[in-house]
KOLZAGU-218754 format. One record per residue (C-alpha): x, z negated, y negated; residue in one letter. Coordinates in steps of 0.1 Angstrom, whole numbers, plus 5000, padded with zeros to 4 digits. Layout:
REM KOLZAGU-218754
XZYA...
END
This chain:
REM KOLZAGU-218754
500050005000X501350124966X502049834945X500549834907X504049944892X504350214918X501050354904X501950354870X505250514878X503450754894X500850844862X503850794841X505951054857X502651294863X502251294826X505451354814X505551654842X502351784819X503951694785X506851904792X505852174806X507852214836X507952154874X509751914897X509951834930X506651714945X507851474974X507051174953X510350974958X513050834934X510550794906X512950594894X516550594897X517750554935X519350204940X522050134970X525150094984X527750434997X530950435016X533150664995X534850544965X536050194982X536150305023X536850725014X537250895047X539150585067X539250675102X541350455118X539550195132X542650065153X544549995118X541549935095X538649745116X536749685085X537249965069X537350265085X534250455087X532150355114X528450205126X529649845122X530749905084X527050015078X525649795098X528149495075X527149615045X523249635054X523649285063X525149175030X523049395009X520349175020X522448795022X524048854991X520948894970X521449284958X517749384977X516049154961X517149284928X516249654937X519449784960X518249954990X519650225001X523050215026X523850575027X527350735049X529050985031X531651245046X533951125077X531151035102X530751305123X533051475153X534951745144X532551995162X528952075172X527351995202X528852325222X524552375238X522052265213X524752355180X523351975167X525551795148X527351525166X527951165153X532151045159X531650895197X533650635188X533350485154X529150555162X528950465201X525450435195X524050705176X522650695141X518750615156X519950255163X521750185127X519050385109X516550115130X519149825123X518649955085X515149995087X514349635101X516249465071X513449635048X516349885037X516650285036X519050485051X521250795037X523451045050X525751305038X526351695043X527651965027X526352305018X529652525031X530952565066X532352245063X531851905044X534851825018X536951625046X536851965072X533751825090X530952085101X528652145075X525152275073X525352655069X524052885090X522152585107X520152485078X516852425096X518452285126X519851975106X516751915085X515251825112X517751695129X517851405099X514751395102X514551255141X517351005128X515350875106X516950955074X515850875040X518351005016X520351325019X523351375000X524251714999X527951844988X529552184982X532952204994X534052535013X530752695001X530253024977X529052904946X526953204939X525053144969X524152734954X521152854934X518952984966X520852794994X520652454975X516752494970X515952625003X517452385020X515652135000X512352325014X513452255049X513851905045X510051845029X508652055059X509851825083X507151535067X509551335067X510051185031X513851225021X515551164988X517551504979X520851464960X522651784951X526251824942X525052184927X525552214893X529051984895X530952334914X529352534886X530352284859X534052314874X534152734868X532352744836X528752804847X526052624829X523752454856X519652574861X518752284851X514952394855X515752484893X517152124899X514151974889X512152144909X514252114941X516351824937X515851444932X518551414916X522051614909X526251494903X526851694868X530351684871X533651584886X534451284912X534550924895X537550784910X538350414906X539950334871X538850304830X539950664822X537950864851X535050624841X535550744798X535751084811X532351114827X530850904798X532451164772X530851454794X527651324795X528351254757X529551594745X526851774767X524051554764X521751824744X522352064780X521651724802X519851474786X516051684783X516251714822X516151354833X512851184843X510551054873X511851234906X514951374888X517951224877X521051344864X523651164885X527251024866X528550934904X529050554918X529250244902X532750084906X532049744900X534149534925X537049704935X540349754917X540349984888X538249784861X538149444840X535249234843X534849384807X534949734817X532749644845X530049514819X530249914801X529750094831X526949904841X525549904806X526250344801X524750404836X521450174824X521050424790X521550714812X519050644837X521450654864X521350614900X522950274907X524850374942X527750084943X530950194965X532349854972X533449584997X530549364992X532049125008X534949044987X532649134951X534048814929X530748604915X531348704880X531149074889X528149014911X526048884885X526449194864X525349424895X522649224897X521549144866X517749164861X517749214824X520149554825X518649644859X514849654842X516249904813X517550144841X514450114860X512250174829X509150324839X509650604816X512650794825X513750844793X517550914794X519350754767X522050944742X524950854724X523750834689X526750824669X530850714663X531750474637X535450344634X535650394671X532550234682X530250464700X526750364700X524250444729X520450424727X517750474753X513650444743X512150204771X508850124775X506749974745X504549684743X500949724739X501149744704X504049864694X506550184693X508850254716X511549954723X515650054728X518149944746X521249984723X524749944738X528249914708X530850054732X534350024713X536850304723X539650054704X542549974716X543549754692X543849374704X540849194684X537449204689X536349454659X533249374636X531049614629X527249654608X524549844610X521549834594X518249924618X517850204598X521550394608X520250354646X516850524642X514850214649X512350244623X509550054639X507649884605X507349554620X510849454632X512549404664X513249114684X516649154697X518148994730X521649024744X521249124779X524049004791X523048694778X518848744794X518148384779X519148484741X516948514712X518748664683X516048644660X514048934641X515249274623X513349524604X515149844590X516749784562X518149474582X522149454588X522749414627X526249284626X528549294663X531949244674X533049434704X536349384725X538949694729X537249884758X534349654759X530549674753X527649464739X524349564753X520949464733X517349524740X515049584708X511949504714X509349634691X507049404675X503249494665X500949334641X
END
């Protein structure tokens, strides 16, 4: 039974289908941005289970990290989906059925019994493919048996597909990519569709069909591989920046533009820098897929994956993608409309992220009026890192004063007032 949000996700994301005048695809799922946990930017294509028991690639990793997704408190806050990517499969087909074989080994048991190990822990379970001849580590891949894999996912019970493009003609993306999405929705079985599409024609120049994604794909990587450190991160947040006119329109309910995995608790970022990619991914409506040990995720860095208050503005029944508004001294400023009150115009979530390297925390002002809020009766502002703070009331010609850490953030929620 659909809960009361569900519906009103549902309405919300029919109507904005009808205010914009376009099409996108009907299965129903990820009306909001896909939450859950992926093996590649922490485990990558670890094989060697001899060397790395608790690493490599394998059924008990999934079955590990289902466990803890669940103990550790990330499905209560909205995580749910454990998804495999590349390295699980052997390194050929079954040589009498051509069905895609799971690595004997590292999956003794077939991925029935971890999809139903999944399953029974109220979680969903995703799997990974690629479009070419093989997948991006030299695995099989799905051409030429597009239909037969479908439903082969299907039998396994998955509930996520990632689809790659390595080893793959680009010019063949645009009709391959959709049709395959066609094959998966004829098996009944309902399947979240990730494509990696429009990132191989961002690498060669080509400017992504953005109106084809929507109405194949539930959601899409725009560009390159986040790998695990601050620059890769500022990288993807300057593409999405610098191209968000091209990007931004084409997020909503059932389609997502997809910035790549969260790297919150591994080695690459401060707890700091940990705080601005969780706050950017929550004004881009992104998918929040962590790649992570979440077994060795220190406390501090926990309670920003799972904090409710930035978690809400991601999930914001709208689907409203935020954009970077503007650059002053170095401090970038993000905004995202969420949903309003009753009464009132759209509330924001406003993140100050400082591209400063100098060492002091730098004060900056703003009055309401230089970040387009403009609502007559004021805003009540809360930190949302702080969910508990109350930093009073500004209307527009109001000075909003912040100081922001070298590579930090500060993340606020203004929430419009009414009469």
């Amino acid at each position: 039974m659909y809960s009361m949000l569900n519906i009103v996700a549902a309405f919300v994301f029919l109507l904005l289908q009808l205010l914009q005048g376009g099409t996108a695809l009907d299965n129903g799922l990820a009306l909001k941005p896909p939450m859950g946990w992926m093996s590649w930017q922490r485990f990558r294509c670890i094989t060697d289970c001899k060397t790395y028991p608790d690493e490599c690639i394998s059924e008990q990793l999934f079955r590990r990290h289902a466990d803890l997704i669940v103990s550790e408190g990330y499905a209560d806050v909205g995580y749910e989906y454990v998804i495999i990517d590349d390295c699980w499969l052997e390194k050929n087909r079954d040589n009498k059925t051509n069905k895609l074989v799971p690595d004997r080994k590292r999956f003794p048991n077939g991925l029935n019994v971890l999809a139903d190990h999944i399953h029974e822990r109220g979680l969903k379970f995703g799997l990974y493919q690629d479009f070419g001849t093989n997948t991006c580590a030299g695995y099989p891949g799905v051409i030429n048996h597009m239909a037969l894999d479908a439903a082969t996912f299907a039998n396994w019970d998955v509930d996520y597909v990632k689809l790659d493009g390595c080893y793959a003609n680009i010019s063949d993306m645009a009709a391959g990519y959709p049709e395959f999405g066609r094959l998966l929705n004829s098996t009944g079985r309902p399947m979240v569709y990730s494509c990696s599409w429009p990132a191989y024609q961002s690498e060669v120049g080509q400017m992504p069909e953005y109106e084809s994604l929507k109405k194949h794909c539930n959601l899409w990587r725009n560009w390159d591989d986040i790998d695990d450190s601050l620059e890769s991160l500022m990288q993807i947040i300057d593409y999405f920046g610098k191209n968000q006119d091209s990007i931004q329109p084409h997020a909503g309910p059932g389609h997502w533009n997809d910035p790549d995995m969260l790297l919150l608790g591994n080695y690459g970022l401060s707890y700091d820098q940990s705080k601005l990619q969780m706050a950017i991914w929550a004004v881009l409506a992104a998918p929040l897929i962590m790649s992570n040990d979440l077994a060795k995720v220190r406390p501090e860095i926990k309670d920003i994956l799972q904090n409710r208050a930035v978690i809400a503005v991601n999930q914001d029944p709208l689907g409203i993608q935020g954009r970077r508004l503007l650059m002053k001294n170095n401090i970038e400023v993000w905004r995202r409309p969420i949903t309003p009150t009753a009464d009132a115009e759209y509330s924001y979530a406003v993140a100050f992220v400082s591209r400063r390297v100098d060492g002091a925390p730098y004060a900056i002002s703003f009055t309401l009026k230089d970040l387009s809020l403009n609502n007559e009766y004021g805003y009540g502002v809360q930190d949302l890192f702080e969910p508990n703070s109350n930093l009073g009331v500004f209307r527009s010609e109001s000075h909003f004063n912040t100081r922001v850490i070298p590579n930090g953030v500060n993340f606020y929620k203004f929430t419009a007032l009414g009469n």
